[in-house]
N, C-alpha and C positions, 0 to 999 in steps of 0.2 A: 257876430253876424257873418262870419266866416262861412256860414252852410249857404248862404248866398253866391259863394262863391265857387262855382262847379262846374270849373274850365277847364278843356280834354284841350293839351298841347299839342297844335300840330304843326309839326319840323320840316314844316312846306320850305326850304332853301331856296336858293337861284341857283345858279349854272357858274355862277361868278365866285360862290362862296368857297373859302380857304376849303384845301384839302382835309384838314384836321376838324376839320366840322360837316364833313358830310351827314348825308340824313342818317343814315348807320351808325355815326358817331355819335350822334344826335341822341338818337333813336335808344340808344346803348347806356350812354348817362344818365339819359332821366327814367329809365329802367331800374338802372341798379342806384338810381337819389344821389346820383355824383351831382350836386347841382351846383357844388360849389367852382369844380372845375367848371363846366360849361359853362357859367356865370363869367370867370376868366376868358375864358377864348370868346363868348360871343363880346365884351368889352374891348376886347381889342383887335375883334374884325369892325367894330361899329368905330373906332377912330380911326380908321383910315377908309370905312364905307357909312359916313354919318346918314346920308340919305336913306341906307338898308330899310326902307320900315318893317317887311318879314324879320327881319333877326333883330328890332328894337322892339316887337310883338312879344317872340318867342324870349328875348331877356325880360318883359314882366313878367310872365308868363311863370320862368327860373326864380324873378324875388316872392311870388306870389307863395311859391312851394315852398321857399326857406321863412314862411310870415314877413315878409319881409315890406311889409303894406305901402309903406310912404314912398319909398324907390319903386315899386311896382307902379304905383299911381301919377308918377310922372313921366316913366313909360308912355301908358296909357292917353296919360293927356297931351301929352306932343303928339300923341297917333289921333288921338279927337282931331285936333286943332289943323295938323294936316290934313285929315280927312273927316270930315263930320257926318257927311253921309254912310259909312261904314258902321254897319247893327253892332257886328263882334265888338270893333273899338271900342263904341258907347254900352255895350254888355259888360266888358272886362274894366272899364273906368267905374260904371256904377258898384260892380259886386265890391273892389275896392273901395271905394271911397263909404261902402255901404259896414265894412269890416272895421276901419278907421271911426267911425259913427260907431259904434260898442265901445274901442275899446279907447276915447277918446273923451272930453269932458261931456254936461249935459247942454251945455249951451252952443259947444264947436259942433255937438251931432246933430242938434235940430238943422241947420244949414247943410250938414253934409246929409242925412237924412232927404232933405228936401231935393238936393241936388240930385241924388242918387233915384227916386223918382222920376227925376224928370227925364235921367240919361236910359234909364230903363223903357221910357213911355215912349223915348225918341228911337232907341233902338225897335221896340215893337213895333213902331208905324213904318220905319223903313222895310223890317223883314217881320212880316205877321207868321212867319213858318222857322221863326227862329225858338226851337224848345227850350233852350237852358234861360230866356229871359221871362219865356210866361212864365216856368219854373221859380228865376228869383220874385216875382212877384205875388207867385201864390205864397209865399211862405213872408216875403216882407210885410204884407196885407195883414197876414193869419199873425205873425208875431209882436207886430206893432203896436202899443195900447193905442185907443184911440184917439185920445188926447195930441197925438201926434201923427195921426189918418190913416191908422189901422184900421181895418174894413173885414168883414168873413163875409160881405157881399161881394165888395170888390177883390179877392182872393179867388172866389168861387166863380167867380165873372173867367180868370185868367186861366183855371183849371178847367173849364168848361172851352175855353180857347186851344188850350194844350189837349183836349178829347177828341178834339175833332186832326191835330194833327198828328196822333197817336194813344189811340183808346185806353192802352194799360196805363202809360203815362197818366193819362187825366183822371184815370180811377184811381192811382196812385194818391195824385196832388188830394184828391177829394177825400180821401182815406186822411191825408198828413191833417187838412183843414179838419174835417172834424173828429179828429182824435182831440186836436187844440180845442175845440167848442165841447171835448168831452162829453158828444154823442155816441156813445158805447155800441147801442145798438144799431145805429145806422153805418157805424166803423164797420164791424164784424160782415154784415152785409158786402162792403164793398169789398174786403180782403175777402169774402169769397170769393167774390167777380175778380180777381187780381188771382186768386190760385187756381180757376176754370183757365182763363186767358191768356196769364204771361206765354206760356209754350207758343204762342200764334206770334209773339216776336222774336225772331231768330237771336237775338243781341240775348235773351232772356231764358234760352231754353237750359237745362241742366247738362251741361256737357263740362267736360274737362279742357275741351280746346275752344276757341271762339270762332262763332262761327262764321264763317268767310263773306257770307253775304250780307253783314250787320252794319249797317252803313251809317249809324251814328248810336255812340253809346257812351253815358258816364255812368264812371263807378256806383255813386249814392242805389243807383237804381236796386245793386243786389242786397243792399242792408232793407231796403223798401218793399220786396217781394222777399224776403226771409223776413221780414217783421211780420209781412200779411201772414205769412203760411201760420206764424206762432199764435195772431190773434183769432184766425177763422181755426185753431185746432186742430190744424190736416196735418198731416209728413212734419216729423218733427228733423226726420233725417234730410230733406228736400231746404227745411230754414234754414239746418248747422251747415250748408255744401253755400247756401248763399250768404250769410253773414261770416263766413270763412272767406269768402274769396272778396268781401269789400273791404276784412281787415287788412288782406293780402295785399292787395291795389290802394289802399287808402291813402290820400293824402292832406293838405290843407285845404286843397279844394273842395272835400266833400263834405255834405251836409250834416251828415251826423258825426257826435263827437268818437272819435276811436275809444273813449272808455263805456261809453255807451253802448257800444256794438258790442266790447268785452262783459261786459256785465249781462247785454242781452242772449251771451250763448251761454252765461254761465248757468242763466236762468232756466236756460233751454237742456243743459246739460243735469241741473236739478231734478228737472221734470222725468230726462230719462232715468234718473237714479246713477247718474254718474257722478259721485261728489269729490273727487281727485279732480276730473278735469274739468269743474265747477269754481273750486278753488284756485288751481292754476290761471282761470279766466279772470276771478276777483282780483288777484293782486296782481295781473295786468292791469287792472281798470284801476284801483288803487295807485299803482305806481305811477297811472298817466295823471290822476286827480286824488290823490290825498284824503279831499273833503268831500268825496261821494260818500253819502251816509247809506244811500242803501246798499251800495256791496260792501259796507263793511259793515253793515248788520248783520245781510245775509253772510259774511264771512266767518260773523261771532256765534251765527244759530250752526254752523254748519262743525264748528270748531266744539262746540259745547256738547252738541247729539255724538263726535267722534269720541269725548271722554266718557259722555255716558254709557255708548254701547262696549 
């Protein structure tokens, strides 16, 4: 349940904070995935600044990146508990505690499951303009059996929430929900409206540098407009420039798994009749998952046409 989890760190400091953790140092770390150092330094500004709650934030934040679930989650929950009314808090305790709930027994997750619910419902009613929580809800709704109060009403209800506070966004979500309901045709429709559109959000447009006026953006989004473009058919060179740059930024935070996105440009790289750089994609996605049966299907048909030709 980790795709729940799709939380952009931001290394908001104080004025107070040690020299060796400036936002530039900060900034610098979790760029190049040092998370284990900053992990150390924020550890031992926070015992001689226990009160800090920005850098007890930004250390979940750090175990979230390393999976590091159950330390992240008590982070989080000292930051509920001091502050209850704060959305982010109750955002970042539920994706956690929503991760824990997977990989976790079936009886410990119906309770963290439920809880995770309800810290998402409270975050929504504090900040209704909060995107990454209508987000975790369309996809907790949509992935949920029902048996345990999965809903593609109440999913669609949340993406229908998230349209109004960012159009692509909500075509996005509505794309993810019914690919799950495996409505084919009514998919295809919406990843059209996702390849007319995205250009209209600067965070989304095709550039090499990002663009300066983008004033809130997670990763997940470019694997989600590289999937549209593949399932509506268009620019197949427009999906490989966006499912390149979520592999590039990907972390534990985002929603799809890195061997999936390897697999989907490998797929994308078939199409062009690229089969070297098809293969190179498969046993990346291979080496992050073993037991992914269709790239190593596709690995064996790709392997078997090389001896025959």
């Amino acid at each position: 349940m980790n795709k729940f989890l799709n939380i952009i760190v931001f290394c908001l400091f104080s004025q107070t904070l040690l020299a060796q953790l400036s936002i530039e140092k900060c900034q610098d770390l979790i760029l190049s995935k040092q998370y284990s150092e900053l992990e150390s330094k924020l550890l031992n500004h926070l015992k001689s600044n226990p009160n800090d709650n920005e850098m007890l934030e930004v250390l979940g934040d750090v175990y979230g990146y390393q999976n590091q679930w159950s330390k992240a989650s008590k982070c989080y929950q000292t930051l509920v508990e001091i502050n209850p009314k704060n959305a982010n808090y109750l955002y970042k305790y539920g994706g956690v505690l929503g991760v824990m709930a997977k990989e976790g027994s079936k009886f410990k997750a119906l309770t963290l499951i439920r809880k995770t619910k309800d810290l998402f419902k409270k975050a929504a009613a504090l900040d209704p303009k909060h995107r990454p929580v209508q987000w975790a809800q369309v996809q907790l709704y949509a992935e949920l059996p029902g048996l345990l109060g999965g809903s593609y009403e109440t999913s669609w209800s949340h993406a229908e929430q998230l349209e109004t506070l960012s159009e692509i966004e909500g075509y996005l979500a509505k794309l993810y929900i019914l690919e799950h309901q495996q409505k084919t045709a009514l998919a295809k429709q919406y990843a059209k409206k996702i390849v007319l559109r995205h250009n209209e959000n600067p965070c989304l447009k095709i550039s090499k540098t990002p663009a300066s006026d983008c004033d809130y953006f997670e990763n997940s989004l470019y694997y989600e407009v590289g999937h549209a473009y593949i399932l509506s058919e268009k620019d197949l060179n427009a999906a490989e420039f966006f499912i390149k740059k979520y592999i590039l930024n990907f972390s534990s935070r985002d929603r799809t798994p890195r061997e999936q996105a390897h697999l989907e440009l490998a797929k994308l790289y078939l199409r062009k009749s690229q089969n070297q750089l098809a293969l190179i994609e498969l046993n990346k996605a291979i080496e992050l998952d073993s037991d992914l049966d269709e790239a190593l299907q596709i690995k064996e048909q790709i392997l078997k046409k090389n001896i025959q030709d």
